[in-house]
Wavefront OBJ file of the C-alpha trace (Angstrom):
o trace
v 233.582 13.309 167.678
v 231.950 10.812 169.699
v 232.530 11.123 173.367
v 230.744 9.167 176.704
v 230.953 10.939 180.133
v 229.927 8.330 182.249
v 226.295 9.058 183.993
v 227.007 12.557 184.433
v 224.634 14.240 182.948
v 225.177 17.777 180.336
v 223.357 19.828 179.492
v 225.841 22.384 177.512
v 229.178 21.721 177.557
v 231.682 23.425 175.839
v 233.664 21.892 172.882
v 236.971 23.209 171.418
v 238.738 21.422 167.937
v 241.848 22.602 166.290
v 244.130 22.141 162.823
v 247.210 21.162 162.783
v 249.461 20.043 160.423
v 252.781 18.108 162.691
v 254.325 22.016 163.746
v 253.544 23.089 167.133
v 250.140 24.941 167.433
v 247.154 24.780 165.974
v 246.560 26.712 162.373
v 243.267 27.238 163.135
v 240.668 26.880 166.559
v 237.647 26.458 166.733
v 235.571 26.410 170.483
v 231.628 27.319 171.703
v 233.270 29.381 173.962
v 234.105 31.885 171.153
v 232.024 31.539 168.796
v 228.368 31.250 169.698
v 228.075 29.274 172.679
v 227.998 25.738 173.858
v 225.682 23.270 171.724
v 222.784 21.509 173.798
v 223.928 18.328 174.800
v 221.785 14.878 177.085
v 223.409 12.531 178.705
v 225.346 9.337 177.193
v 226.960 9.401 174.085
v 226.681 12.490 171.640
v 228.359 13.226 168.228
v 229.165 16.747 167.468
v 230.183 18.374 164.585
v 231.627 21.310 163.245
v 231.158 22.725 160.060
v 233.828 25.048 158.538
v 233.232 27.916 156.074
v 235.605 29.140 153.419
v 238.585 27.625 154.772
v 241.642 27.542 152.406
v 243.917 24.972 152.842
v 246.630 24.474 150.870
v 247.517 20.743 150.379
v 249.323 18.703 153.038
v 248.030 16.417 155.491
v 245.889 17.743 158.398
v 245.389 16.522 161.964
v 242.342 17.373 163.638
v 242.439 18.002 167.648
v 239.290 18.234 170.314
v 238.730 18.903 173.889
v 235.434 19.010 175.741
v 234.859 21.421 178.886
v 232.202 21.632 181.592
v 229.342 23.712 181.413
v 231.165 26.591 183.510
v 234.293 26.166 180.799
v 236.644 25.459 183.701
v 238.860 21.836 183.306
v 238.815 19.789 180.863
v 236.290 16.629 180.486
v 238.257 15.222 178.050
v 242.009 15.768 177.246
v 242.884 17.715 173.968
v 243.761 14.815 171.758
v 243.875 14.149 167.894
v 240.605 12.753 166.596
v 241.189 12.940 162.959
v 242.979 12.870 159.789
v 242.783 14.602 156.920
v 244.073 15.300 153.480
v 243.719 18.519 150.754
v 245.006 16.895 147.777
v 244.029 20.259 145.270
v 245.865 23.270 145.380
v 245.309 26.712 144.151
v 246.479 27.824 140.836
v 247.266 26.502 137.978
v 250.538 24.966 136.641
v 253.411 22.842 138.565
v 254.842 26.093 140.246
v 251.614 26.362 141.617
v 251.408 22.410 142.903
v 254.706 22.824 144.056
v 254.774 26.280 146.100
v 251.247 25.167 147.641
v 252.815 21.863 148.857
v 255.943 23.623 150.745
v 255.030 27.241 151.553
v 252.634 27.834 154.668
v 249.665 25.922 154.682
v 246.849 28.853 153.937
v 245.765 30.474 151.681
v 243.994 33.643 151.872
v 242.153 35.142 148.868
v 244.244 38.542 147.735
v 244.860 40.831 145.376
v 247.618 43.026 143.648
v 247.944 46.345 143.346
v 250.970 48.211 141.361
v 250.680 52.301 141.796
v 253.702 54.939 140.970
v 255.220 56.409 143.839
v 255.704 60.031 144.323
l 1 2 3 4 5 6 7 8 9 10 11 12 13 14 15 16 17 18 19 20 21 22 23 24 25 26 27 28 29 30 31 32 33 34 35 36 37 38 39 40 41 42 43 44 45 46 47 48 49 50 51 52 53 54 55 56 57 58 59 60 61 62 63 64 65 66 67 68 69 70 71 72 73 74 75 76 77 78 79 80 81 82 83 84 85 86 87 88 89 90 91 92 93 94 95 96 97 98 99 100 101 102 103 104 105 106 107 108 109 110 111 112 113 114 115 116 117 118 119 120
């Protein structure tokens, strides 16, 4: 994301980005506020980055959403707006009932297991 604030300068502001994929909500958010703390920033314009870890989406297109807060986390620098695209073209599995289930069914997977036991 690539953002100017005019000449204000920041020092650590805090940045929030979201999944979506077209229903209402995100899947998934991310934001320094949570998780770790707001990344040192100057002044002018910045790129920022955030690197996920073991997500599992299932295939669909994916919209990517960002907002950027103050320093104090209080109103919004920057309105939460879309600020990317993109697409999981692989599914989990194995076979076309796979493909097909991953394509309409909800759009994570998580990694599971079964378990069959007698009941008493």
């Amino acid at each position: 994301m690539r953002r100017r604030f005019g000449e204000a300068e920041l020092t650590s502001p805090h940045v929030r980005m979201g999944i979506s994929d077209d229903r209402p909500g995100n899947l998934a958010l991310f934001s320094t506020r949570v998780g770790g703390g707001a990344p040192e920033w100057g002044s002018g314009e910045v790129g920022v980055r955030c690197a996920l870890r073991g997500a599992w989406l299932l295939t669909r297109v994916y919209q990517l959403w960002s907002s950027v807060r103050g320093e104090q986390a209080f109103g919004d620098l920057s309105d939460c707006q879309p600020v990317g695209t993109f697409r999981i073209t692989d599914a989990p599995g194995k076979g076309p009932v796979a493909v097909a289930h991953a394509a309409t069914d909800g759009p994570v997977h998580i990694q599971h297991g079964w378990e069959v036991r007698a009941c008493r």
